[in-house]
N, C-alpha and C positions, 0 to 999 in steps of 0.2 A: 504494500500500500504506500504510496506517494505520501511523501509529507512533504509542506510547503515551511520553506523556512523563510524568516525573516530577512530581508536582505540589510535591514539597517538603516535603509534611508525613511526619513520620516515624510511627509506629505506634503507639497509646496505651501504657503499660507495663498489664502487668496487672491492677495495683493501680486501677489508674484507672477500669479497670470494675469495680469490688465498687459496688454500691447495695445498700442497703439500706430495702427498700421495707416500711410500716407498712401490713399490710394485715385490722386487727383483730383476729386473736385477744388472746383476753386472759387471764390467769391465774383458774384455778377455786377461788374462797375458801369451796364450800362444803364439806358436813360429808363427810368419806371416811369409809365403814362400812364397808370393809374384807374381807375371807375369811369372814369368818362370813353377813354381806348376802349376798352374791355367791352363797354356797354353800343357804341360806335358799331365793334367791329361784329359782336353777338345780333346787331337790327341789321349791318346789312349783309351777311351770311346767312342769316334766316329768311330774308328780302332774297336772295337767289336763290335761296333753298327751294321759294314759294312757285318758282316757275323753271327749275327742274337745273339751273348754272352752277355748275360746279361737282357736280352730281353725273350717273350715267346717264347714258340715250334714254334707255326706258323711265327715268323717271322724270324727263322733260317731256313724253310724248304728249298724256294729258294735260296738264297746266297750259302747255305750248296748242293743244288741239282747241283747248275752252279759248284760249286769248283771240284765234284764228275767227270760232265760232261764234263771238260778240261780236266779230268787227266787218265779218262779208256782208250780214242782212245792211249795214249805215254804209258801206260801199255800193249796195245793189240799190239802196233806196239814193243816195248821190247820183248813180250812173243813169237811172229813170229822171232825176230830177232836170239834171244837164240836158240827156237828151232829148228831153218833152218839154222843156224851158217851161217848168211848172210856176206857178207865183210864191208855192209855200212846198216844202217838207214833206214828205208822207206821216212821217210822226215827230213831236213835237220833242225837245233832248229831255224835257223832264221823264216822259213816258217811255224812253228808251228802255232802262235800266227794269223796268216794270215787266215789259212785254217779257224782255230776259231775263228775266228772277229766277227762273229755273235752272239755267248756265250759273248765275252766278253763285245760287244753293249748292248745284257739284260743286264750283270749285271751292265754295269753304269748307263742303265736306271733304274734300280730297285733300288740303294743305293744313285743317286746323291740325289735322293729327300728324301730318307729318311734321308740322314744327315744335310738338312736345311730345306727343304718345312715344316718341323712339327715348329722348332722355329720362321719360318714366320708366320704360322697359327696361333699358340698358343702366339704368342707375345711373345716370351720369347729371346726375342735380345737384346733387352732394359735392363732386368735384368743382362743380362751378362757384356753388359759395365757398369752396376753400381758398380762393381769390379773392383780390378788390372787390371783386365782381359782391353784390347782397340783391338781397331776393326782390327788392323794387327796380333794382337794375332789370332785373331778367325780364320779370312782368311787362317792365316799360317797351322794353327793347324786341318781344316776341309778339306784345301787342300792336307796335308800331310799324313793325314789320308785312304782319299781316294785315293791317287797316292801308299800307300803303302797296300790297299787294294787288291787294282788292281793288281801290282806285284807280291804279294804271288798268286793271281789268275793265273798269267801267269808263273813265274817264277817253280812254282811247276811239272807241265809236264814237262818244262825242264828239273829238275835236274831226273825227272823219267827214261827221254831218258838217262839221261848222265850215272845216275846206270846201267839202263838195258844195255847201250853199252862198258859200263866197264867188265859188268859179261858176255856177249858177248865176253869178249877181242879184243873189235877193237883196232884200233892201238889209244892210248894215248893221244901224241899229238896232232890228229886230233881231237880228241872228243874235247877235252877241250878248244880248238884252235875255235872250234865249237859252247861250251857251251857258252864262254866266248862272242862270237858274239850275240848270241843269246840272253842274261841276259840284253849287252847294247843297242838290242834291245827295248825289251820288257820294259823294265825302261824308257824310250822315249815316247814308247806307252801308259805306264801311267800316266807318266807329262802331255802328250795334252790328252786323254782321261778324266783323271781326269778334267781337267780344264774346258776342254769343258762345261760336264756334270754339273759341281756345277753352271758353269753360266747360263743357259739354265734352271737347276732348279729353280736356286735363286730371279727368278723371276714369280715364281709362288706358293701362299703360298697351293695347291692343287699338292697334292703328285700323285695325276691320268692324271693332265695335264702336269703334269713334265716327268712323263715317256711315254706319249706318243710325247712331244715333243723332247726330249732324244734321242729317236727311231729314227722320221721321220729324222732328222737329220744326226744321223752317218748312216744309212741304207740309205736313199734317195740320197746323196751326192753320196756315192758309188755305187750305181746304175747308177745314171746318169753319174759321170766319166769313170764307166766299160763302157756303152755303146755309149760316145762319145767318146773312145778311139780306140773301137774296129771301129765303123764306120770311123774315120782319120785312122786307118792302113787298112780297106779295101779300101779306095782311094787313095792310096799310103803317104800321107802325114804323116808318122812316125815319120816326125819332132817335130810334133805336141805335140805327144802323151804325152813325160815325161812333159808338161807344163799343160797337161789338168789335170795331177794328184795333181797338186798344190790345188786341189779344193776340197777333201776328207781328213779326217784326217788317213781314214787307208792308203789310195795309196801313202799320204804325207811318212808314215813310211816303206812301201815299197820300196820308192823311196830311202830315205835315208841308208837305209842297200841292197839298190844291187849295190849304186855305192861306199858305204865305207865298208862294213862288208862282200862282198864275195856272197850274198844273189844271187838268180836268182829273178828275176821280175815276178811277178804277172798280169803284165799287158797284153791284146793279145797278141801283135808280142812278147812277152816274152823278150824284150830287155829294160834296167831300161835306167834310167837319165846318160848321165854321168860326168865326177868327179866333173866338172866346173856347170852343172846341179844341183848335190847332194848338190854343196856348196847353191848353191837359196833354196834346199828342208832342208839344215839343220838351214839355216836364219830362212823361213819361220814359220818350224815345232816349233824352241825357242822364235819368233817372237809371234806366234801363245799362246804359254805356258806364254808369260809375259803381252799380253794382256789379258789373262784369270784372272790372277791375277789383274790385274790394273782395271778392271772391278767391279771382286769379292771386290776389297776396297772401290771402289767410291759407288757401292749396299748398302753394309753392313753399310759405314757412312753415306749415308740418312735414311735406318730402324734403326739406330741406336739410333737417334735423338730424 
């Protein structure tokens, strides 16, 4: 049987092992830019994200195919205008954005989630506040991103009609008097669109249930308001009607540019809110855009954590 003998040496103290091994890092002397950089470069990375730049082929297709598909109907309706030398537009820039509400629904379903549901997924929320970067940076910079997404998505057909009705030679004034309605439209409809979208995504780290929640959402609302409206104007109660649109976020923007911006209503009996009305629907619709936000902060500072 083996016997183990002592060799005599006693057992290093602990001290004895610390080394300290030099293994190159070295200290960073250059320029720190700080919350503002950080915040900059996270709005417009997200801003290319939203239409597919920087990113592969396939995930520019749709973003790139919705931008294509706002903008041929305000070409085709220019190219009839020119060449019938009309007096007026086929449709007027407020109603633009309306007729296509359904384009612009895909695409907030299709980019709200891609611009958060992947950092939910992937965990990667937490790295970002381990930076300059805090959690109203992100909110800012992911919301602004997509609100100015959205815009060049909507504002583009307009300035299409606005050339083609210039090279038309309609009368000036009106165009622009037109456009102008139109822009502060549509800027509206991307604050609450926008907003909407990132919160409805931001709670689900699955980029497939986000856009089908997205969807049911801005299409469902508007379905059931169109046809509880139509029903109160076939029983006479028209009273009714501009308060039932309080409950969509597109009829919300309807409502607010046909009683300040000159717009015709979309609604059945075709008669909007009015002015004392439009003031509830312009509460509401900025009412609506700050609790999006206030939302988006309280989300972000629990995954943050």
């Amino acid at each position: 049987m083996a016997v183990e003998h002592s060799t005599g040496t006693s057992a290093p103290a602990p001290g004895d092992q610390t080394r300290i091994h030099n293994i190159g890092y070295r200290s960073y002397d250059g320029p720190r830019l700080g919350r503002a950089y950080a915040r900059r470069s996270l709005y417009s990375q997200s801003l290319r994200g939203s239409y597919g730049l920087g990113r592969s082929v396939k995930s520019k297709v749709l973003p790139m195919l919705l931008f294509v598909v706002m903008c041929v109907p305000a070409a085709i309706m220019v190219a009839v205008a020119v060449f019938t030398k009309a007096n007026a537009l086929p449709v007027d820039y407020t109603r633009y954005a309306i007729i296509m509400q359904a384009v612009i629904s895909l695409y907030v379903a299709s980019q709200a989630p891609q611009s958060v549901s992947r950092d939910l997924r992937f965990k990667t929320v937490p790295l970002y506040f381990s930076r300059p970067i805090e959690t109203a940076d992100y909110v800012r910079a992911k919301f602004a991103a997509l609100a100015s997404a959205l815009f060049i998505l909507t504002a583009a057909p307009l300035i299409v009609l606005y050339v083609g009705a210039l090279l038309a030679k309609l009368d000036f004034a009106d165009q622009t008097k037109g456009f102008a309605q139109g822009l502060v439209s549509v800027a509206l409809l991307s604050l609450l669109f926008a907003g909407i979208g990132l919160v409805i995504a931001s709670f689900t780290p699955r980029r497939g249930f986000g856009i089908a929640a997205v969807i049911a959402v801005l299409t469902i609302t508007y379905g059931a308001v169109s046809t509880l409206q139509a029903i109160a104007d076939a029983q006479g109660s028209g009273d009714a009607v501009p308060w039932i649109g309080l409950f969509s976020p597109i009829t919300i923007i309807d409502g607010v540019q046909s009683a300040f911006l000159g717009a015709t209503s979309a609604s059945p009996s075709g008669v909007g809110p009015s002015t004392a009305e439009g003031v509830v629907y312009v509460v509401v619709a900025l009412g609506l855009i700050a609790a999006s936000y206030g939302l988006l902060m309280r989300r972000y500072k629990k995954v943050g954590l």
